[in-house]
C-alpha angles and dihedrals in degrees: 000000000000126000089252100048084049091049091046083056099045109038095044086040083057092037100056082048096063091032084056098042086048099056087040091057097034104157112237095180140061084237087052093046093046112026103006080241092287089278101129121129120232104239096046086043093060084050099051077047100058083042092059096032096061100059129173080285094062092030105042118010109032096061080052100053096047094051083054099036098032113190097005078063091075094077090073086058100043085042108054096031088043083052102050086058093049089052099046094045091036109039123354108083081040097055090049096052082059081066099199130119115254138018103249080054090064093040102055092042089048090046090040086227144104086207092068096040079057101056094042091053091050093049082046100057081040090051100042096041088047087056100033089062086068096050099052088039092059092043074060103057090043091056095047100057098030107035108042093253152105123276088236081041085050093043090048090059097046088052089060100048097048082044088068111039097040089053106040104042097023106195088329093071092026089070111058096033082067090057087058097047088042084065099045097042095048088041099049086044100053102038094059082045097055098049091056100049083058093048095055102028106009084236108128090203105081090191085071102023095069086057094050136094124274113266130208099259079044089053092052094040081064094037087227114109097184087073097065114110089020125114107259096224084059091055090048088055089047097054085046093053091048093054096048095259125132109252116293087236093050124082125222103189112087123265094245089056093044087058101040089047084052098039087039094053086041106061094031084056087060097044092051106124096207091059089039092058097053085074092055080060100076137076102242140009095246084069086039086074093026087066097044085057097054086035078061098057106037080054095046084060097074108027095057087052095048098082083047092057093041087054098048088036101056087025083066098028090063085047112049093039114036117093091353110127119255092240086057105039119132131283099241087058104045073049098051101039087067077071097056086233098116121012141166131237107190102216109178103031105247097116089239122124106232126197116194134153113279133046114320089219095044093105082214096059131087095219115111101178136066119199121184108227096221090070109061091085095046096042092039095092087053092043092054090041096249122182109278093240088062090058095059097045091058089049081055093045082045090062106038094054090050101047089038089061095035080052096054094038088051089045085057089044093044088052100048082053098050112026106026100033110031102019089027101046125349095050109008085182094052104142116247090253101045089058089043086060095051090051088065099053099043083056092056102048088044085056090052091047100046081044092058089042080051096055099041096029122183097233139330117319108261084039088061091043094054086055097058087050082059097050091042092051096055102045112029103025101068086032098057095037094043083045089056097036125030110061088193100056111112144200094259098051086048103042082052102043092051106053087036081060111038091040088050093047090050094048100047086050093041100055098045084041111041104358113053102354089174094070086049085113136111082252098047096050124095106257093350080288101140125210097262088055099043082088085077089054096040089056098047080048084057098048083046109057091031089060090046091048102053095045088063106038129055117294122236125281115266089249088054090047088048088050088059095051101052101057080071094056147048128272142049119347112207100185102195122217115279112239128249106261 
């Protein structure tokens, strides 16, 4: 059968699953639509985790950057797996013992204000929106390839997916609909992998094999017999070297970007609402850290395979494209250029694609051929010659772990709309199903807005990601760790520090991306400090200011203070309302 029959198969068989699981599940109450009624297992909770958690940018993008980056790739895995440990040690059993329903929640009871709630809620919907435009936009790039249309017309369908099954199961159906997306997406990412580890090394652990040496079906994979018996990665540094990059092994960026970029995706993957709010899912706290240690491992499944992937997938990309004439170039790219996502300019009239270091539309430049990053990871099963029913299975994995993270971001928007804003703050007696019915709502226009950020989307889909880290970092981060464990910090030093850090880390991205996009160089950043690491300094600037701030204004009441101090320790948690100003 064809690649799109298969897709067709694949991705409707999944997509009658989640449609099914999501009218099973439906919430009919404000605790379903919220917090599933804290009625998560463990185990399943951990799944729907690692679901939300890999998102288009994992899936999709990350094993795409670091075939193109190489080692300065690596901060993406160190970043967002350093992260998930910090949030599961820092906040997360905590988060559950407070017992409530969303983030700005905690945070406007445990700074006694509405003012800070506000605030919260509004970094929240920034936050979410910033992170849900990568995740349409690669629903959009999967569509287009796999499914015979184009990526809006892709975006459009995943809009209304997600519209379904968000609005009517709320985390309830959520939920289980990301068990079932963790399995298709894990499963659709190992299985390509391990074919092609045992293509190249013979080796089925692609954790290992990418490491191995060459063997001779992967010599004549690569029609090139002097690579059998040599370490693949040598030979990966080899093909580099030849085309005027730097080796695939050796980073470029400086070393104070690498770490800002890691310490700044660490600490916003801790302060991500929609992760933060799977904890408020289960029954006890003692599940609350069971399922960030499953969540641990499902998630460990794919990132430590991702560096495997990037290594097979560019590995093939150089060789399969480099010096072959256009009339006889491969399949997968004749496949993939209908989608605009990789392309060739002859330059020089010889009819030979070329790739070469530089911008393949730069008329200066050597380099005949343009590949989109995002789609190493989608197009690698059809690069290695892969069966065609693989290829539609990772068009399938590509999906679910899109519209598994763009769910869980529109639930977070759905509920500062509803709970903190309407229910918290505008109308406090608003009935149960009156704010169940803005829920919903809230839910819908957030799915036409992240649709429109997907079709006209600010950058590629892990760089927009980064961005939200960064957001993430400077607002929610200080807020959330002063709030557990500093009895004395108080609403004015955190009203202050949030908006300080995530005005100063919008400004800092908007002006190198949008503003002024010639100085978005290593010479142009402040202290050699890039837009996707100034999260790290946008959250120093928070702890800073917050601190300032407390030591000259009033502490917090004693019952405030106690408050604190029971979320540490066992026994009973009384959160008390948070004031009107």
């Amino acid at each position: 059968m064809s690649i799109l029959l298969w897709t067709w198969i694949i991705t409707g068989a999944s997509f009658a699953l989640y449609i099914y699981i999501a009218y099973a599940s439906r919430a009919k109450t404000t605790g379903d639509f919220y917090v599933a009624e804290k009625q998560v297992p463990a185990f399943m909770n951990g799944m729907a985790t690692g679901a939300d958690w890999m998102s288009a940018a994992s899936f999709i993008s990350m094993a795409g950057l670091i075939s193109f980056l190489g080692r300065d790739g690596s901060y993406y895995l160190m970043g967002w797996t350093g992260g998930y440990v910090l949030l599961a040690m820092l906040f997360g059993p905590y988060l559950r013992k407070y017992g409530k329903f969303t983030i700005p929640q905690f945070i406007g009871d445990r700074y006694y204000s509405n003012t800070a709630r506000t605030i919260a809620l509004v970094c929240a919907i920034f936050v979410s929106f910033t992170y849900v435009a990568g995740q349409m936009r690669g629903v959009g790039v999967v569509f287009s390839r796999f499914m015979d249309v184009s990526i809006n017309m892709g975006v459009i369908i995943g809009m209304a997916l997600v519209f379904f099954y968000a609005t009517l199961g709320g985390m309830k159906g959520i939920t289980y609909t990301q068990v079932a997306q963790y399995v298709v997406l894990i499963t659709a990412y190992l299985i390509p992998a391990i074919f092609v580890s045992m293509q190249f090394t013979g080796n089925p652990i692609p954790q290992i094999g990418y490491g191995s040496a060459i063997s001779a079906e992967g010599a004549a994979l690569l029609n090139d017999p002097s690579t059998q018996g040599k370490y693949l990665l040598d030979v990966l540094n080899g093909l580099h070297k030849d085309l005027g990059f730097v080796a695939y092994t050796t980073g470029q960026r400086p070393m104070i970007d690498v770490f800002f970029i890691t310490f700044s995706l660490m600490i916003g993957t801790a302060g991500l609402p929609h992760i933060l709010i799977r904890f408020f899912t289960v029954p006890k706290m003692r599940d609350a850290r069971s399922s960030a240690g499953w969540a641990l491992i499902f998630i460990a499944l794919l990132y430590t395979t991702a560096p495997a992937v990037a290594v097979f997938a560019r590995t093939n990309f150089i060789k399969t494209v480099n010096n072959v004439e256009y009339v006889n170039a491969p399949s997968w790219f004749k496949n993939w250029e209908k989608t605009k996502l990789v392309g060739w300019k002859d330059k020089n009239g010889d009819g030979i694609m070329q790739l070469r270091k530089g911008a393949w539309d730069d008329p200066k430049s050597e380099n005949e051929v343009k590949i989109d990053q995002d789609i190493m990871v989608l197009a690698s099963p059809e690069i290695a010659k892969l069966p065609n029913w693989t290829v539609g299975l990772i068009g399938a994995g590509g999906l679910a772990a899109a519209l598994s993270t763009a769910a869980g971001l529109l639930l977070v928007i759905s509920a500062a709309i509803s709970h903190d804003l309407m229910k918290g703050i505008v109308k406090p007696d608003m009935s149960e199903k009156a704010e169940l019915w803005w829920a919903r709502g809230g839910a819908g226009v957030a799915v036409v807005i992240a649709g429109l950020f997907g079709i006209y989307p600010p950058g590629f889909v892990a760089q927009v990601v980064a961005f939200a880290f960064g957001l993430a970092a400077a607002s929610f981060f200080p807020a959330l760790l002063m709030g557990i464990f500093n009895k004395k910090m108080n609403k004015e030093g955190a009203i202050a520090g949030m908006i300080v850090g995530i005005v100063f880390t919008a400004g800092y991205i908007y002006y190198f991306k949008y503003g002024n996009p010639a100085a978005n160089n290593p010479a142009g950043w402040w202290l050699g400090i890039s837009p996707e690491g100034i999260g790290t300094v946008g959250a120093a600037l928070n702890f800073v200011v917050s601190y300032v701030v407390s030591k000259f204004t009033k502490e917090p009441s004693a019952e405030i203070q106690d408050l604190v101090g029971s979320l540490r320790y066992p026994g009973k948690l009384e959160a008390p309302a948070a004031s009107s100003h």
